[in-house]
C-alpha positions as CSV (number, residue, x, y, z in Angstrom):
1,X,-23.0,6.7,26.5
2,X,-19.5,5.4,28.3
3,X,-20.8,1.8,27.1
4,X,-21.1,2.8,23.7
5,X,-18.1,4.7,23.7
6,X,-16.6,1.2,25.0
7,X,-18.2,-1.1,23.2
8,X,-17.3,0.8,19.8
9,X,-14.1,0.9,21.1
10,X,-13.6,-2.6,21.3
11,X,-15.1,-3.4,18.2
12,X,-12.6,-1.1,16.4
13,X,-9.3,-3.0,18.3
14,X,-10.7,-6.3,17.2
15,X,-11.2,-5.3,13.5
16,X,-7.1,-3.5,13.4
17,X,-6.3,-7.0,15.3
18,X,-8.6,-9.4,12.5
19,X,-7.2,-6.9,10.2
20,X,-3.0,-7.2,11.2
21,X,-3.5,-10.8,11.3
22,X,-4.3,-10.7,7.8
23,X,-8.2,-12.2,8.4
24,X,-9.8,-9.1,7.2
25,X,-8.6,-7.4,4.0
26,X,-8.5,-3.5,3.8
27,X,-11.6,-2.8,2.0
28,X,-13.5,-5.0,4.7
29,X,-12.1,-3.0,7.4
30,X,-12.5,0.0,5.9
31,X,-16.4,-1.2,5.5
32,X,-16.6,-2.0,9.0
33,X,-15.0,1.2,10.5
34,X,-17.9,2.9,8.0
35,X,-20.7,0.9,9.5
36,X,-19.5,1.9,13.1
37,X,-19.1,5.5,12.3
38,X,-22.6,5.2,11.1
39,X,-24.3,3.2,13.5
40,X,-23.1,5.8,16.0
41,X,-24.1,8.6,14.4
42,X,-27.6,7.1,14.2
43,X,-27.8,6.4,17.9
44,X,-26.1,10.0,18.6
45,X,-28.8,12.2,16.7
46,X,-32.0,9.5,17.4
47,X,-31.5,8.8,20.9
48,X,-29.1,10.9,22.4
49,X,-28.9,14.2,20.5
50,X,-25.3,14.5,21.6
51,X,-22.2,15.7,19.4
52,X,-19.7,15.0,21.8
53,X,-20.1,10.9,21.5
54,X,-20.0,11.0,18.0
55,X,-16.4,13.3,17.9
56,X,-15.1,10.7,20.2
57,X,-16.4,8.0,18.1
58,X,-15.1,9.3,15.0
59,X,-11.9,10.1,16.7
60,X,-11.3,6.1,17.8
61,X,-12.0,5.1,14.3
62,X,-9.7,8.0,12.5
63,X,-6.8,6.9,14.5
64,X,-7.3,3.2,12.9
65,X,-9.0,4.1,9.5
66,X,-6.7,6.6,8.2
67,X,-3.6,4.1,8.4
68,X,-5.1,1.4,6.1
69,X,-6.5,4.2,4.2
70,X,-2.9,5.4,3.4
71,X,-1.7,2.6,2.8
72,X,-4.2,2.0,0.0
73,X,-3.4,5.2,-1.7
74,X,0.1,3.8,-1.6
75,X,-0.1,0.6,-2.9
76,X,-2.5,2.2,-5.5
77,X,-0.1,5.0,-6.5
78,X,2.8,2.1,-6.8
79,X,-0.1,0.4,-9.3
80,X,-0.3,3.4,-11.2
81,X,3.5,4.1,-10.8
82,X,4.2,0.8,-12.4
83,X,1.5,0.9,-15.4
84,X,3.1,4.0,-16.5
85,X,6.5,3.1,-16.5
86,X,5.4,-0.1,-18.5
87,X,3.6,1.6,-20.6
88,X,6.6,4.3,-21.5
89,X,9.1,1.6,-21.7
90,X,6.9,-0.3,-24.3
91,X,7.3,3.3,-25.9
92,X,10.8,3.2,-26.0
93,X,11.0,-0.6,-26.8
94,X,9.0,0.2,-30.4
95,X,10.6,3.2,-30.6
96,X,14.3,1.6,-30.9
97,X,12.6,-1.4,-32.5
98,X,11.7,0.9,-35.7
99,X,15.2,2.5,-35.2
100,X,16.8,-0.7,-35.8
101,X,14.5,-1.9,-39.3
């Protein structure tokens, strides 16, 4: 279990390196922290039956998931943020348009 444990944990500080570095983009990593958190889970309930490797697991990949996660609900919400205020500002634009004729 401790090489698991290390070997997953080395997987996950070369995908936030590949990933900091701009290599990887966020979805990838995101995909790849998935796989992990799968793949572990597999090998938890099939071969090991043990809850305690797959907490640890899943606490690793939180700790570098949940960043890129937020910060893609950010950029998102600034996506959103920007359509709308486009969107009401064409509003306005037709509105004063008309106001002029």
């Amino acid at each position: 279990m401790d090489e698991i444990q290390h070997t997953v944990k080395t997987i996950s500080d070369t995908i936030e390196q590949l990933y900091k570095k701009g290599l990887i983009l966020d979805n990838d990593a995101l995909t790849m922290f998935e796989a992990i958190q799968n793949l572990t889970s597999y090998f938890s309930n099939k071969y090991f039956d043990n809850q305690i490797l797959e907490e640890k697991v899943n606490t690793v990949v939180k700790k570098l998931y949940n960043p890129i996660l937020a910060k893609q609900s950010k950029e998102e919400g600034l996506k959103e943020g920007l359509a709308e205020g486009i969107a009401k500002g064409e509003k306005r634009r037709k509105k004063a348009k008309k106001g002029v004729k």
